[in-house]
Backbone as CSV, one residue per row, in Angstrom:
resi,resn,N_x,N_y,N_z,CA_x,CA_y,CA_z,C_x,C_y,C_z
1,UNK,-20.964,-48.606,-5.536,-19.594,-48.919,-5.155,-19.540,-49.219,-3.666
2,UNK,-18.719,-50.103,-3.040,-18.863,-50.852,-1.816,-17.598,-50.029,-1.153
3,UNK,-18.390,-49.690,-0.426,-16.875,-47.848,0.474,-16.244,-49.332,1.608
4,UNK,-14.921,-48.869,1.572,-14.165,-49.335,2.738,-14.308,-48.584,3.779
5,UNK,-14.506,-49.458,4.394,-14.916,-49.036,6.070,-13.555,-48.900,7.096
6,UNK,-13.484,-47.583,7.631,-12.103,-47.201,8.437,-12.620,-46.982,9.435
7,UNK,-11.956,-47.623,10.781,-11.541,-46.775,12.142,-10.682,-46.266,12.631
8,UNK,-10.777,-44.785,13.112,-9.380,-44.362,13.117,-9.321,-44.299,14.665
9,UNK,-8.045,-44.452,15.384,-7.566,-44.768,16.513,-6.771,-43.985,17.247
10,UNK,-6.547,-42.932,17.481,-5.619,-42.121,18.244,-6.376,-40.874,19.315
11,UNK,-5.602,-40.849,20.788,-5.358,-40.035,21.338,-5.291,-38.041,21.439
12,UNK,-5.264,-37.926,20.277,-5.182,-36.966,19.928,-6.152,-36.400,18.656
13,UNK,-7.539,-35.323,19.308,-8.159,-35.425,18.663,-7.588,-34.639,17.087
14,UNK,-6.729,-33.356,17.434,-6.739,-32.669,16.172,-6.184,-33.769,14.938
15,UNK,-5.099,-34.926,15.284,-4.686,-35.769,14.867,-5.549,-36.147,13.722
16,UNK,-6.344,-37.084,14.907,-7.483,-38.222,14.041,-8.471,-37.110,13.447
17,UNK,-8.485,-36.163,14.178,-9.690,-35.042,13.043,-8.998,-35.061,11.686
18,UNK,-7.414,-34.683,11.554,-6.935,-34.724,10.348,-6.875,-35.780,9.387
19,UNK,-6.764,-37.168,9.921,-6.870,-37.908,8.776,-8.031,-38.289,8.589
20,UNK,-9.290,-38.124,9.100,-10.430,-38.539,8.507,-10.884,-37.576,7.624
21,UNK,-10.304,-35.966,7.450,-11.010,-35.031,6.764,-9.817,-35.831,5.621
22,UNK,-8.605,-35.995,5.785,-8.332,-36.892,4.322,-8.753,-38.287,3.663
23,UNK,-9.609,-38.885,4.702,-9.850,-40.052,4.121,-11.209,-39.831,3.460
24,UNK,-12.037,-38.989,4.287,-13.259,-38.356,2.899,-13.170,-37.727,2.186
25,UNK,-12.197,-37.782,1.708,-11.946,-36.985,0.080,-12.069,-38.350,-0.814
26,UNK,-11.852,-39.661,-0.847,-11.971,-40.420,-1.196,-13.361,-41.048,-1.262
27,UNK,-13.913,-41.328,-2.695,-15.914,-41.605,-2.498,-15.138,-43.272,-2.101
28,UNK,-14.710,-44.359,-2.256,-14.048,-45.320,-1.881,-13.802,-45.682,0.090
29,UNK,-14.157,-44.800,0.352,-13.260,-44.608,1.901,-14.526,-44.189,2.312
30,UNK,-14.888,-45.045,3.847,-15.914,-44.472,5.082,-15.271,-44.548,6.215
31,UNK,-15.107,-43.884,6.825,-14.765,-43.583,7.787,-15.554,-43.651,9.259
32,UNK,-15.821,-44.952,9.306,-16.710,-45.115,10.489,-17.077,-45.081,12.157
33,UNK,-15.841,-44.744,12.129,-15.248,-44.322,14.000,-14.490,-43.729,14.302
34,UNK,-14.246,-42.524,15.342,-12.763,-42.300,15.677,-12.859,-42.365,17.276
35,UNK,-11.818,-42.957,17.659,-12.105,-43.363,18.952,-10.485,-42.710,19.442
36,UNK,-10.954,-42.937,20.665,-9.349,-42.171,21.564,-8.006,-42.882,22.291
37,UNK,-8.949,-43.979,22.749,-8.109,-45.016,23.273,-8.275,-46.534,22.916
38,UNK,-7.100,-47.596,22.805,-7.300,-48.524,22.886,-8.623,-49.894,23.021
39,UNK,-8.477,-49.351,24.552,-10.099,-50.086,25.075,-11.247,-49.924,24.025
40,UNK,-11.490,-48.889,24.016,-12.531,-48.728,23.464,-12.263,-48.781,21.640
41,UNK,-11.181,-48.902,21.218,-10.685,-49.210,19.772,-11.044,-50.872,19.618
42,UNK,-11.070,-51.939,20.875,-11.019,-52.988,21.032,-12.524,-53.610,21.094
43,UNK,-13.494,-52.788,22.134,-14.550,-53.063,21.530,-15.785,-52.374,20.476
44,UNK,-14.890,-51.082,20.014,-15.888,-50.559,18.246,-15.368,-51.932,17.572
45,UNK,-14.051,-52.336,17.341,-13.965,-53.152,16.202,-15.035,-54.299,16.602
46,UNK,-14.951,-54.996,17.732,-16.253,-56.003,17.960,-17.302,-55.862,17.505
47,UNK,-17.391,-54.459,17.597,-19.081,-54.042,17.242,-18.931,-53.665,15.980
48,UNK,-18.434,-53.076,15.833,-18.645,-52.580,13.962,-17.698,-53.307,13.002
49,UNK,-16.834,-54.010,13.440,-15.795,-54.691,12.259,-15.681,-53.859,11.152
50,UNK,-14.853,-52.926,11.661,-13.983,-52.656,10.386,-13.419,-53.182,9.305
51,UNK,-13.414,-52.596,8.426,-11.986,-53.720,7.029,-10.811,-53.168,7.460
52,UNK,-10.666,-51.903,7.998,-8.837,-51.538,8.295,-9.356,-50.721,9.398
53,UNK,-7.866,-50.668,10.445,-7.984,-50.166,11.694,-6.646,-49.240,11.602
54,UNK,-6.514,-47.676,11.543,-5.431,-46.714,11.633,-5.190,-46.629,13.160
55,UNK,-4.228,-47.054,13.828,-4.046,-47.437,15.003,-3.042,-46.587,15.300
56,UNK,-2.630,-45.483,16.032,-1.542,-45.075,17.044,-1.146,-46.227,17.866
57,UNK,0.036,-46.154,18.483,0.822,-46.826,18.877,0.625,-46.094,20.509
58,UNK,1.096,-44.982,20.650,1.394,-44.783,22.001,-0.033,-43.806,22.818
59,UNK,-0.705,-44.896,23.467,-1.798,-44.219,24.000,-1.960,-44.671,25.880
60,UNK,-2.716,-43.775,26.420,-2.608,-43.795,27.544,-3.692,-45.194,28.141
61,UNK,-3.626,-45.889,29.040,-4.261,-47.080,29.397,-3.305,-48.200,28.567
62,UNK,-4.582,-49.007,27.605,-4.401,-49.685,26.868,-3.568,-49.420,25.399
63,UNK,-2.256,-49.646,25.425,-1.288,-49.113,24.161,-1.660,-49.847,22.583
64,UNK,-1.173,-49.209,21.855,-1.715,-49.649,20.422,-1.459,-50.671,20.129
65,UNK,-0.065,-51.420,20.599,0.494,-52.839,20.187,-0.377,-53.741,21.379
66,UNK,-1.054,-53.339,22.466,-1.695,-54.581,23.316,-3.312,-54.579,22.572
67,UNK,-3.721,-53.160,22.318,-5.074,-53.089,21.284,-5.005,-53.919,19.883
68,UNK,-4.009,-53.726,19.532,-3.810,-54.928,17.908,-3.556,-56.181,18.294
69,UNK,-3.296,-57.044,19.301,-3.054,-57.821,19.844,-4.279,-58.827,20.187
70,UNK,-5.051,-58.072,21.208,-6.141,-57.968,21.285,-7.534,-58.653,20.425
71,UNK,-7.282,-57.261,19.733,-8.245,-57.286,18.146,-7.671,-58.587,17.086
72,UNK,-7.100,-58.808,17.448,-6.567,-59.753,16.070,-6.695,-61.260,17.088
73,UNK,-6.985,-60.950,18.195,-7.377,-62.411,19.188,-8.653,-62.497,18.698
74,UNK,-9.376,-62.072,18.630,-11.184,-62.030,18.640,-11.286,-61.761,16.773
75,UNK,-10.550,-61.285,16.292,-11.017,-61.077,14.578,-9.323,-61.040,13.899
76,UNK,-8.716,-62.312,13.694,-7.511,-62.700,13.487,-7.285,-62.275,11.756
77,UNK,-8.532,-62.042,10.631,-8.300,-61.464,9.625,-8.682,-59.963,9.281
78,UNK,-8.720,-59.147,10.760,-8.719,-57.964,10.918,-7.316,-56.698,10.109
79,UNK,-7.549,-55.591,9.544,-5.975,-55.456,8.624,-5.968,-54.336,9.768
80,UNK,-4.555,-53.954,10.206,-4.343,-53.279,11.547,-3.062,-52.194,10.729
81,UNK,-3.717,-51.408,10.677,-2.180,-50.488,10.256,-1.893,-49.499,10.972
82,UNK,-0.473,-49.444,11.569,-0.156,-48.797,12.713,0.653,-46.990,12.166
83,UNK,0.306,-46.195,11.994,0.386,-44.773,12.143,0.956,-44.323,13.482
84,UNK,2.333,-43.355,13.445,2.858,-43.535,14.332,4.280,-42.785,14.346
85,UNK,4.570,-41.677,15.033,5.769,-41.334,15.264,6.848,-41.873,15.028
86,UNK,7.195,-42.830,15.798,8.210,-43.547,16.277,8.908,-44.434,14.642
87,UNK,9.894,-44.336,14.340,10.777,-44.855,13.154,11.689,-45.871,13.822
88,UNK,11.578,-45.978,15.398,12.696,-47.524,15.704,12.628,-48.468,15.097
89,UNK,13.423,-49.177,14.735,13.832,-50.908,14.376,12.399,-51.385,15.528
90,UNK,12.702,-51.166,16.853,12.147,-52.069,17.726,10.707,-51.944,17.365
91,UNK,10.091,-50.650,17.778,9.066,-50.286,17.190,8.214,-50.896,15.932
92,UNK,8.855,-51.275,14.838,8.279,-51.395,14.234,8.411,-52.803,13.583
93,UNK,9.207,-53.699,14.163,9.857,-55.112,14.414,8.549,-55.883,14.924
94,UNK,8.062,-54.732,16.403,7.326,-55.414,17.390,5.770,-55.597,16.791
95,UNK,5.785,-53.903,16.165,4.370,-53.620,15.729,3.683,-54.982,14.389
96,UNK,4.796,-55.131,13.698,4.657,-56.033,12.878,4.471,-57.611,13.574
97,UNK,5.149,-57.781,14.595,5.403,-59.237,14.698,3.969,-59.803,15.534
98,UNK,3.302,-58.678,16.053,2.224,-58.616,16.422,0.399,-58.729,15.643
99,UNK,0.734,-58.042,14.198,-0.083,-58.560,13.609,-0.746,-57.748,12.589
100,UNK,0.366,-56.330,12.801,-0.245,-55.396,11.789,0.316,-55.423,10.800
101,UNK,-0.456,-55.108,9.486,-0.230,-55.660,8.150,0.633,-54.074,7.479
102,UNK,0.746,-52.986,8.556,1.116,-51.649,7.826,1.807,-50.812,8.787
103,UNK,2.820,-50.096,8.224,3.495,-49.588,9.196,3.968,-47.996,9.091
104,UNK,2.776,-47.172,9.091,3.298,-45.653,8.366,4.179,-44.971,9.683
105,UNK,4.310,-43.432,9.100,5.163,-42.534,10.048,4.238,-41.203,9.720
106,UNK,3.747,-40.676,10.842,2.825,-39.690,10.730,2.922,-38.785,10.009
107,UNK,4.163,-38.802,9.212,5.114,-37.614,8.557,4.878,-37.666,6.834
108,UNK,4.264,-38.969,7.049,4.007,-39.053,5.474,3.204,-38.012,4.442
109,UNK,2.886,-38.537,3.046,2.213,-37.692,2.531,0.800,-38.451,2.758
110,UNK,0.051,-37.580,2.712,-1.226,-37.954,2.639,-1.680,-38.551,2.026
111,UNK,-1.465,-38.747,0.992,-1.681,-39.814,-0.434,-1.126,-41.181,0.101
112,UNK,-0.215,-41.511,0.953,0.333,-42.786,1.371,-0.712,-43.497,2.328
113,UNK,-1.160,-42.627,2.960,-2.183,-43.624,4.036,-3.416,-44.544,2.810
114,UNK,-3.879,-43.542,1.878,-4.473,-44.389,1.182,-3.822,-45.447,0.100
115,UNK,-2.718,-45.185,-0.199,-1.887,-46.314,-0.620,-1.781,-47.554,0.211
116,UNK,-1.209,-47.400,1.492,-1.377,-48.281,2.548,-2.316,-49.104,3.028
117,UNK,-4.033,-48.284,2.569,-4.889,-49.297,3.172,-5.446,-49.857,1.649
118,UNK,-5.416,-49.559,0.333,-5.632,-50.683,-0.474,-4.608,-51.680,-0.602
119,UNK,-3.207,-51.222,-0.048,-2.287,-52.735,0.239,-2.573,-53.262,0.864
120,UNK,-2.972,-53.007,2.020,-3.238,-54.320,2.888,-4.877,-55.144,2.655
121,UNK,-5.654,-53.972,1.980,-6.937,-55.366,1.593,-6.290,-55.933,0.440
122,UNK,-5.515,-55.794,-0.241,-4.891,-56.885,-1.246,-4.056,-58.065,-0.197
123,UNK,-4.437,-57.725,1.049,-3.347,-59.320,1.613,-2.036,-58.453,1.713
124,UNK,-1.869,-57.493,0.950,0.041,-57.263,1.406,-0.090,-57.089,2.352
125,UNK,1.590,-56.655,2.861,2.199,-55.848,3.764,2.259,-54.467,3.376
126,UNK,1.918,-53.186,4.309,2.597,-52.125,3.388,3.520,-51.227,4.773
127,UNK,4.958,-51.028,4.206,6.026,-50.094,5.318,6.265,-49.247,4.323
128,UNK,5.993,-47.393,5.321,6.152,-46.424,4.470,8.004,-46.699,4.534
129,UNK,8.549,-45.216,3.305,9.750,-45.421,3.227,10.776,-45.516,4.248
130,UNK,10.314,-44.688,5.137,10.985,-44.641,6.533,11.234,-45.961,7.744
131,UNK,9.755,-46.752,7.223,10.164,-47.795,7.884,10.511,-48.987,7.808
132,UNK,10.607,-48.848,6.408,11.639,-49.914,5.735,12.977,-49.304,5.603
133,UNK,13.535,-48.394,5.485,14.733,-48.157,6.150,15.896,-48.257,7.271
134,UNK,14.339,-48.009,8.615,15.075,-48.579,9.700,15.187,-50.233,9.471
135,UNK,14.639,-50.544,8.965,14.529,-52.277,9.301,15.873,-52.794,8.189
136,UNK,16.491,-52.346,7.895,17.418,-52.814,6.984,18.242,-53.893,7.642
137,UNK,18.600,-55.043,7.039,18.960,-55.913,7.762,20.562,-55.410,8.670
138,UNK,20.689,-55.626,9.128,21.688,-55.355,10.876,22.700,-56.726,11.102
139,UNK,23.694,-56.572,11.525,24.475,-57.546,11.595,24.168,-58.024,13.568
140,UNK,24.023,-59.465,13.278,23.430,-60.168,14.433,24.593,-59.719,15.441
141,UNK,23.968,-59.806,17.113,25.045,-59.759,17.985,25.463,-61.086,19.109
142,UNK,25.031,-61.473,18.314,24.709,-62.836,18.530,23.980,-62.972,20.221
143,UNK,22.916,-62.083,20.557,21.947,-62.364,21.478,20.951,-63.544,21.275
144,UNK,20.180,-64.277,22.246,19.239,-64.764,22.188,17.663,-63.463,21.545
145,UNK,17.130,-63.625,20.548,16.146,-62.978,20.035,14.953,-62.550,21.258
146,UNK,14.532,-61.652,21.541,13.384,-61.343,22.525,12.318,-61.957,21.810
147,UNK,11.186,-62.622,22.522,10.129,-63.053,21.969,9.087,-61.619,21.610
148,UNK,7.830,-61.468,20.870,7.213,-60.375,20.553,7.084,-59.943,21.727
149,UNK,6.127,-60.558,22.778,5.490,-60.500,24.117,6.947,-59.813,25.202
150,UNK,7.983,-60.020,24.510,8.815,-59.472,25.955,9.591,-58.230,25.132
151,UNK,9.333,-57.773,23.989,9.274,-56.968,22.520,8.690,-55.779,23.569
152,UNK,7.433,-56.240,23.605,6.345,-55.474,24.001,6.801,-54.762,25.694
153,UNK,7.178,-55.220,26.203,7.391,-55.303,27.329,8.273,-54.312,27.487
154,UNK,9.200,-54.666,26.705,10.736,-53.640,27.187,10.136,-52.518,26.482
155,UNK,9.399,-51.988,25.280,8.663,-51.014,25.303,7.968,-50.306,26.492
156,UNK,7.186,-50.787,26.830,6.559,-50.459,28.035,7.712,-49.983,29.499
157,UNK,8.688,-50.725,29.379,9.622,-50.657,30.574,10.391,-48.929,30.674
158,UNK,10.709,-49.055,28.876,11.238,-48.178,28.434,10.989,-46.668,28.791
159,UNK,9.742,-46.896,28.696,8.989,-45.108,28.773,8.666,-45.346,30.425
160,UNK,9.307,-45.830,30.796,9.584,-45.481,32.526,8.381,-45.924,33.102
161,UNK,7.405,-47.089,32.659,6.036,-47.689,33.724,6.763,-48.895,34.377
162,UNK,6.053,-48.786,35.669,6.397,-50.083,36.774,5.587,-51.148,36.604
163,UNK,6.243,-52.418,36.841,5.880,-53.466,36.537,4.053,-53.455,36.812
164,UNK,3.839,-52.866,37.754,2.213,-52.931,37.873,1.546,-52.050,36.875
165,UNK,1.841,-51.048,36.375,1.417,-50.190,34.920,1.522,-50.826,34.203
166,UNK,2.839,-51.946,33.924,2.787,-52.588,32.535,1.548,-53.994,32.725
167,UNK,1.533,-54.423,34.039,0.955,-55.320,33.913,-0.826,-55.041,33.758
168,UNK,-0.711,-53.819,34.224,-2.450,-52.929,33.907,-2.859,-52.780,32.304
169,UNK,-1.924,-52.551,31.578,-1.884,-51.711,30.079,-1.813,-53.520,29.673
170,UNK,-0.870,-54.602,29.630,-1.096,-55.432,28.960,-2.412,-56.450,29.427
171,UNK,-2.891,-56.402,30.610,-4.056,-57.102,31.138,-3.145,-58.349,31.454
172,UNK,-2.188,-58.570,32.519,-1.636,-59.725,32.844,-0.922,-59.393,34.257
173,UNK,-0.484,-60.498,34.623,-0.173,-60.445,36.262,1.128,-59.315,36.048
174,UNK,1.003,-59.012,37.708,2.275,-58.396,38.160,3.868,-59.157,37.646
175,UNK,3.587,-60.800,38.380,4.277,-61.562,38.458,4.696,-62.040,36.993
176,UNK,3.783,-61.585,35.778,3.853,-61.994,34.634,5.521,-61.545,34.154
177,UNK,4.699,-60.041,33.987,5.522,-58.946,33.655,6.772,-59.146,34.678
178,UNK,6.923,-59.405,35.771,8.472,-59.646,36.199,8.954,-60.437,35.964
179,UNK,8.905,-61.682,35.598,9.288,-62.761,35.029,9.786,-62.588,33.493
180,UNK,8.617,-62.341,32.848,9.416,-61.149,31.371,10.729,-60.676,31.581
181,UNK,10.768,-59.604,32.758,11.581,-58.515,32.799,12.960,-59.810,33.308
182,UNK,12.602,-60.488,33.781,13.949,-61.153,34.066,14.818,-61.848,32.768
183,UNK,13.917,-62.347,32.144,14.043,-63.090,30.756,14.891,-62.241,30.019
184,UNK,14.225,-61.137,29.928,14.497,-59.971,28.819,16.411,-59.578,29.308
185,UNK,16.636,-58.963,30.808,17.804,-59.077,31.339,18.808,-59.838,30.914
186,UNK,18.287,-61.592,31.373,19.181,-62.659,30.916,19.417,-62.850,29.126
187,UNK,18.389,-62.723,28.613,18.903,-62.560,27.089,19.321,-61.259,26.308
188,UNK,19.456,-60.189,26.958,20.525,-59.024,26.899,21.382,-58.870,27.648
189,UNK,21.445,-59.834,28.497,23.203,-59.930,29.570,22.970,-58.503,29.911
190,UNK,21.854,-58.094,30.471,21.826,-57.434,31.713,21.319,-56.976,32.767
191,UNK,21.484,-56.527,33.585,21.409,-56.986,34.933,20.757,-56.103,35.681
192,UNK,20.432,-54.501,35.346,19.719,-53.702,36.290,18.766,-52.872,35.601
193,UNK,17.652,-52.694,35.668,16.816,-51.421,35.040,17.156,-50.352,34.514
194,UNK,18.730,-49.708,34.768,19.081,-48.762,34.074,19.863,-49.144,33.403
195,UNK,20.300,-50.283,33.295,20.679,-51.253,31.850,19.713,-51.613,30.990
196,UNK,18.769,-51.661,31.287,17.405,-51.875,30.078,17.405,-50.168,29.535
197,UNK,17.013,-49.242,30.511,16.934,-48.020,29.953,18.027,-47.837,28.718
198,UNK,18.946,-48.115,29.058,20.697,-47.739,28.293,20.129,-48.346,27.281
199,UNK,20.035,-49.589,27.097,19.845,-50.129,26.188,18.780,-49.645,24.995
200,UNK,17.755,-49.958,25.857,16.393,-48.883,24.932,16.724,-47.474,24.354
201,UNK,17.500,-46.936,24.950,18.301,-45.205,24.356,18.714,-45.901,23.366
202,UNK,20.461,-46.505,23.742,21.256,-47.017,22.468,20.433,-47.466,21.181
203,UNK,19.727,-48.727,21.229,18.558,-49.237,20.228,17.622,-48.541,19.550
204,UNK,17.665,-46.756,19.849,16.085,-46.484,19.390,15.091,-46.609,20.136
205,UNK,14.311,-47.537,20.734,13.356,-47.793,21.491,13.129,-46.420,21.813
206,UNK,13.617,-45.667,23.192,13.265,-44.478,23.568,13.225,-43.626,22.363
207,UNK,13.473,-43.637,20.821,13.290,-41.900,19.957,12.724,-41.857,19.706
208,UNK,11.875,-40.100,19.857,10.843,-40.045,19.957,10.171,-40.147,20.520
209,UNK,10.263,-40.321,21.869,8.796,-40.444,22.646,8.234,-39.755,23.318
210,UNK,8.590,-38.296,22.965,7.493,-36.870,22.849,6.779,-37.534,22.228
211,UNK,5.584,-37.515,22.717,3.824,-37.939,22.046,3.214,-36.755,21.138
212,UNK,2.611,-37.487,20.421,2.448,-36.066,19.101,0.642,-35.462,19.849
């Protein structure tokens, strides 16, 4: 029998210790890496190519949505499923529009992560219940739409990093990321950094972001 090959991705070792002692309960399931951060999530997959990547979202350096980003630049039929606190709309709007094929909540049952990764080698999509909930369709406000890339951004803005942190964590200019941040302003009609904050509260963006 041909074992699916997993890397698991998070910050937190007791975490990733826990789901790999559940993913070898499965003779189907190998579990071939657990790594801590991003960076180095970016080049195991180079080197070992995984079939699915269990990705945290909020990690220190390089963040989970610039690591799937990344990875799916260099191996574009890579399956990226993002595991993850956070239940925002934005969150998981962004995580998707970016390139991951799965979208759990750390809260799940254990039996779902492996549900999740034979959906996505079938080609699906898979969102646990929670995060197809938040995503329920929303009545427009009639804003101009944020592009993924400035998605990403007001994330980053959100949890309080300066334009030079964000521009470190996404690997792009200073000048990038302020130019974003202006964009992002003008297509939310507003105008000061603690109007982005407000905003990110109101929206979700900020819940949750005690790190597990």
């Amino acid at each position: 029998m041909t074992c699916t090959r997993v890397m698991i991705v998070d910050d937190h070792a007791m975490v990733a210790e826990g789901i790999e002692a559940i993913l070898e309960t499965y003779d189907d399931l190998d579990v071939i890496a657990t790594v801590s951060n991003g960076r180095d999530a970016i080049e195991q997959a180079d080197h070992l190519e995984p079939d699915v990547i269990l990705l945290d979202l909020n990690m220190p350096g390089v963040t989970g949505l610039s690591a799937t980003e990344m990875i799916l630049e260099r191996q574009p039929d890579m399956r990226i499923i993002i595991l993850s606190m956070h239940d925002s709309p934005e969150y998981i709007s962004t995580a998707l529009s970016h390139g991951a094929k799965g979208y759990i909540l750390k809260d799940v049952p254990t039996e779902e992560i492996k549900t999740a990764i034979d959906c996505v080698l079938k080609g699906e999509q898979y969102l646990c219940t929670g995060a197809k909930a938040s995503l329920k369709p929303t009545i427009s406000d009639g804003r101009e739409p944020l592009t993924s890339r400035e998605q990403t951004i007001l994330l980053e803005l959100a949890q309080g990093k300066s334009n030079r942190e964000v521009a470190e964590s996404l690997q792009i200019s200073v000048h990038t990321v302020e130019t974003h941040r202006k964009n992002i302003k003008r297509k939310l009609g507003i105008n000061s950094t603690a109007g982005l904050t407000r905003y990110a509260l109101e929206h979700g963006v900020l819940q949750g972001t005690g790190r597990l």
